[in-house]
N, CA, C and O of each residue as an XYZ file, in Angstrom:
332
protein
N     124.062    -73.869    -94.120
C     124.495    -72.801    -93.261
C     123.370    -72.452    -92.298
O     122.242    -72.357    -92.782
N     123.539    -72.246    -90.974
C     122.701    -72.071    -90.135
C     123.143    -71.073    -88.837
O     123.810    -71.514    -87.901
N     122.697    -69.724    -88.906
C     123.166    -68.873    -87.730
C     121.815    -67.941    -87.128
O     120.744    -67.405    -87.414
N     122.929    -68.263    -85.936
C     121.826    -67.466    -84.576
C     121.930    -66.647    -84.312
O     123.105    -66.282    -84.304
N     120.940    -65.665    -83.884
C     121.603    -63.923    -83.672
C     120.609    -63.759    -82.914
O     119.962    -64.625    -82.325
N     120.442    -62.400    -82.916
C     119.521    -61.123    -82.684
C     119.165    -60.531    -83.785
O     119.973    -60.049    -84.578
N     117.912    -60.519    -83.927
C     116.863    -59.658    -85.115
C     116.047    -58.994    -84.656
O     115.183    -59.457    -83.911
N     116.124    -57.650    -85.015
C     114.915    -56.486    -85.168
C     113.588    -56.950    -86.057
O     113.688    -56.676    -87.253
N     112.749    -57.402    -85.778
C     111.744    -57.135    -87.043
C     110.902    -55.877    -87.608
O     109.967    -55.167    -87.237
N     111.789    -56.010    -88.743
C     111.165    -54.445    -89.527
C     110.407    -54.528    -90.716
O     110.603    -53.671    -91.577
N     109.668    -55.317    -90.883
C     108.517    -56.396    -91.643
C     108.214    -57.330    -90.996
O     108.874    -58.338    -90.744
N     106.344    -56.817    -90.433
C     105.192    -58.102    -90.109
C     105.126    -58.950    -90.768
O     105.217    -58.678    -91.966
N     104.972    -60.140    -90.458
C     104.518    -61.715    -91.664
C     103.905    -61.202    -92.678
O     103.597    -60.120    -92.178
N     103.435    -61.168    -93.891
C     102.636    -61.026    -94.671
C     101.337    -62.009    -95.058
O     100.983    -62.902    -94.288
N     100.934    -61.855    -95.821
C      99.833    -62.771    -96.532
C     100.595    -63.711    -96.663
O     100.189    -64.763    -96.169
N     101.519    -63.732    -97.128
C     102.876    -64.791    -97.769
C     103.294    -65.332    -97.121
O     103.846    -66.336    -97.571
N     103.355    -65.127    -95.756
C     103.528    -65.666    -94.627
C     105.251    -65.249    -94.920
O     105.993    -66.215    -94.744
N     105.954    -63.952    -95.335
C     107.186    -63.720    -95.073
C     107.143    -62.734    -94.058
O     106.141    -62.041    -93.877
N     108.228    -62.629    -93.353
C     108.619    -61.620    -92.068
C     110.283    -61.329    -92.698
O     111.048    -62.232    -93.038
N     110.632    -59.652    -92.751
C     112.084    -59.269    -93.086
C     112.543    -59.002    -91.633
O     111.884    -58.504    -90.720
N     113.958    -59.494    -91.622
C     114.456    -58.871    -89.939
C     115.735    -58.611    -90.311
O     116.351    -59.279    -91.142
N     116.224    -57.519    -89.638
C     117.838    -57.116    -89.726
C     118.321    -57.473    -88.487
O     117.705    -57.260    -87.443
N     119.888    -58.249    -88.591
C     120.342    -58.661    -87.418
C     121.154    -57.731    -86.729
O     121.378    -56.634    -87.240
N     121.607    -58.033    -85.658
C     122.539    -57.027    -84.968
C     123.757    -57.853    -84.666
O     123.778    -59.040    -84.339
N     124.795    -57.008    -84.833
C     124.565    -55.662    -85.151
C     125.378    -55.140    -86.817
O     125.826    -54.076    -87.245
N     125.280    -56.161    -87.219
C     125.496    -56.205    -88.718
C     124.511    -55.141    -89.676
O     124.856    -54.469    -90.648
N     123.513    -55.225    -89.193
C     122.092    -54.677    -90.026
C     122.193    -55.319    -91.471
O     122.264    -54.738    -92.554
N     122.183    -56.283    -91.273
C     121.987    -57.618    -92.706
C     120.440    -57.690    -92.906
O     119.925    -57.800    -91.793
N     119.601    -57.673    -93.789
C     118.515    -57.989    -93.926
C     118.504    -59.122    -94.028
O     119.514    -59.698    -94.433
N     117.063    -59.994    -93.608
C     117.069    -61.577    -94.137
C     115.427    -61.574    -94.206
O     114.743    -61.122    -93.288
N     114.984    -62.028    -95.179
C     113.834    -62.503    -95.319
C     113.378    -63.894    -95.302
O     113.802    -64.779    -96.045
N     112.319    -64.044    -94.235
C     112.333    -65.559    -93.928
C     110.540    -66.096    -94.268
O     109.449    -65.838    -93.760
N     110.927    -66.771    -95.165
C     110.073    -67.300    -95.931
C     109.391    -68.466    -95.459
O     108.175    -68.521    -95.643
N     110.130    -69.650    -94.730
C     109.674    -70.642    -94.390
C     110.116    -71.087    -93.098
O     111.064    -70.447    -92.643
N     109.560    -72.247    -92.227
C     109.453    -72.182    -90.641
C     109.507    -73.752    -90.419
O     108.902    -74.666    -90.978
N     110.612    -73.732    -89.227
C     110.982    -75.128    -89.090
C     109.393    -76.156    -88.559
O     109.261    -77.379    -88.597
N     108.555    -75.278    -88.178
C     106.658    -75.881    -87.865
C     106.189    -75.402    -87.553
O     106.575    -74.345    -87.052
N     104.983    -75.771    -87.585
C     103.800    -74.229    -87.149
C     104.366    -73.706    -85.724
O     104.283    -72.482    -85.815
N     104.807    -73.971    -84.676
C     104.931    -73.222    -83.999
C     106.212    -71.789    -84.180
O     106.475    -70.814    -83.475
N     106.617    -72.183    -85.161
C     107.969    -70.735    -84.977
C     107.058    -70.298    -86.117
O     107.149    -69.075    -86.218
N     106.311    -70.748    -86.914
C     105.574    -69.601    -87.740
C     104.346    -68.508    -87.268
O     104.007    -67.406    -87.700
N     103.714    -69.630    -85.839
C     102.967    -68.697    -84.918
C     103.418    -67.646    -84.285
O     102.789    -66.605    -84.096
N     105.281    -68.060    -83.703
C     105.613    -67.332    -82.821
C     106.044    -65.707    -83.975
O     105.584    -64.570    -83.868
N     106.788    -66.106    -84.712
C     107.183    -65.098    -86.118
C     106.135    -63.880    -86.149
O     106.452    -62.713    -85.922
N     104.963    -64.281    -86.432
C     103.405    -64.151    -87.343
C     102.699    -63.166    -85.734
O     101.716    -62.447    -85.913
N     103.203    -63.249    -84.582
C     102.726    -62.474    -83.475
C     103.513    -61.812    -83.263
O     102.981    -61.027    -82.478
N     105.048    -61.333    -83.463
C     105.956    -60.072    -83.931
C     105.451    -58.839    -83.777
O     104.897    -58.944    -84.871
N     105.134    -57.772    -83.427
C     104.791    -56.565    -83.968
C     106.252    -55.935    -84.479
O     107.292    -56.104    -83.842
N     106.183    -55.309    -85.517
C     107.305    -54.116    -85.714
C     108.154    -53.513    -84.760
O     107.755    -52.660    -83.968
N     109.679    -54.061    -84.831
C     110.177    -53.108    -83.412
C     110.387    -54.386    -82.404
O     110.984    -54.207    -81.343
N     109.940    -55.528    -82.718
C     110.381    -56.800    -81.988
C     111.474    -57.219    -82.286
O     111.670    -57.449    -83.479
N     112.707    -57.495    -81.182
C     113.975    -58.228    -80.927
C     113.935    -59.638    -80.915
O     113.730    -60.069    -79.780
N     114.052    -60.465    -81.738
C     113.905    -61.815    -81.690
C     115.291    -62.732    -81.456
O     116.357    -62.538    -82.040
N     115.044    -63.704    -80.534
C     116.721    -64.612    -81.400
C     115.929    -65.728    -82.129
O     114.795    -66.161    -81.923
N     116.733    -66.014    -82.912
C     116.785    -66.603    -84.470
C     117.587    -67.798    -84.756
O     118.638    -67.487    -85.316
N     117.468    -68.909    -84.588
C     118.283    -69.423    -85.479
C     117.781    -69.653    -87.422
O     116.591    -69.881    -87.640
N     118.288    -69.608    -88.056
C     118.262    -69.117    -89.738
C     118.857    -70.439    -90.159
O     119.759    -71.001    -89.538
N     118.352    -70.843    -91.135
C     118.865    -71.803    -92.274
C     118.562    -71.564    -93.617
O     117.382    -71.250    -93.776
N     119.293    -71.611    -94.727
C     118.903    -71.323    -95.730
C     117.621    -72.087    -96.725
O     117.316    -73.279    -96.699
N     117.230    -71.396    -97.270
C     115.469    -71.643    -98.101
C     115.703    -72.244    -99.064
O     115.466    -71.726   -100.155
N     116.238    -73.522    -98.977
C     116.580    -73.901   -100.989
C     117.299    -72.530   -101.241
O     117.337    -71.569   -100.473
N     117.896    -72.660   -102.567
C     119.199    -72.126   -103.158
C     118.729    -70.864   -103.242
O     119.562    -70.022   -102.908
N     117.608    -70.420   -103.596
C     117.143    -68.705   -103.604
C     118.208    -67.768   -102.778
O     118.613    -67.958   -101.631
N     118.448    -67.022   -103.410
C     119.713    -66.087   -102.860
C     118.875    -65.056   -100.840
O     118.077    -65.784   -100.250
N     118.988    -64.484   -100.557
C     118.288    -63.801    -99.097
C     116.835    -64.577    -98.932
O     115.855    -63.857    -98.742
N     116.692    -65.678    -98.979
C     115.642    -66.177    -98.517
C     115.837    -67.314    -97.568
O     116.331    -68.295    -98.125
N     115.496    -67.522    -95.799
C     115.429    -67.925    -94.815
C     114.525    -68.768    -94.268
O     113.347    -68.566    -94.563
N     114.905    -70.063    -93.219
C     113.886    -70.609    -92.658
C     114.221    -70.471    -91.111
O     115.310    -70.640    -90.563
N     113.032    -70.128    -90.565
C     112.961    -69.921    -88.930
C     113.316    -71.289    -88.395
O     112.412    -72.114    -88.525
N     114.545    -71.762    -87.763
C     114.743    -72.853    -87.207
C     113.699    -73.063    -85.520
O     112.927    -73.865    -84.994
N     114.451    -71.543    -85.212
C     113.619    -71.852    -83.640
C     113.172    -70.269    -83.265
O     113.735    -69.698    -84.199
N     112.633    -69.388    -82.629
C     112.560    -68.326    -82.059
C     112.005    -68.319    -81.140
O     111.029    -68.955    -80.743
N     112.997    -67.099    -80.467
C     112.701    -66.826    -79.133
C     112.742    -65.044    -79.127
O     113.504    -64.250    -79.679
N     111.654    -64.874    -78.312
C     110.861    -63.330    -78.265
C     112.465    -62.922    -77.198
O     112.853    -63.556    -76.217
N     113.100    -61.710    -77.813
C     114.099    -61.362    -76.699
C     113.258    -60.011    -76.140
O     113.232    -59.806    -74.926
N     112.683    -59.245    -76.922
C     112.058    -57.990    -76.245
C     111.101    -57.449    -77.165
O     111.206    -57.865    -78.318
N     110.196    -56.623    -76.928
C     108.971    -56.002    -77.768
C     109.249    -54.219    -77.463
O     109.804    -53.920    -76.406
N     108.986    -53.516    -78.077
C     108.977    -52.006    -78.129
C     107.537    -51.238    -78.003
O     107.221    -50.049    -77.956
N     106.660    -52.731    -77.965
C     104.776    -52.175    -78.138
C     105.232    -51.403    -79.633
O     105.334    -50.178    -79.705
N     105.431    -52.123    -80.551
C     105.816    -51.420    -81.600
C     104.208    -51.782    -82.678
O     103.404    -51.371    -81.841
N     103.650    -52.067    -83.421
C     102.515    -51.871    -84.735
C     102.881    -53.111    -85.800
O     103.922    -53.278    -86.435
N     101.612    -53.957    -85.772
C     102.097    -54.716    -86.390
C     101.760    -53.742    -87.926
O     100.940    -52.831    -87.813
N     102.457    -53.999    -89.394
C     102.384    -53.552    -90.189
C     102.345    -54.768    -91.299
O     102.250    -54.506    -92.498
């Protein structure tokens, strides 16, 4: 399964290198764990809080809400904090 949207990010990357984003306008959480190559994990990982992303999503191995960044693209920033 693989879908494209619009995501808020409302969780910075972590140590873990995870980022949580809710889509629109569903407000689905998805936590995305892993990245189609270093570059969508760079682009992810420079996010601040309050960033609009589009997304395409594929699922993480069978783990139930866990995501891989196919591609991203920055749709807008809020000058929001990374956290």
């Amino acid at each position: 399964m693989s879908q494209s949207n619009a995501y808020t990010v409302i969780s910075a990357q972590n140590d873990h290198e995870c980022t949580t984003v809710r889509a629109h306008p569903r407000n689905e959480t998805f936590h995305i764990v892993d990245y189609a190559d270093e570059d969508a994990r760079e682009r992810v990982a420079d996010l601040p809080v309050g960033s609009v992303v589009r997304m395409e999503l594929s699922r993480a191995g069978r783990r139930s809400n866990v995501w891989c960044a196919e591609s991203v693209t920055t749709a807008r920033t809020d000058g929001g904090e990374r956290r």
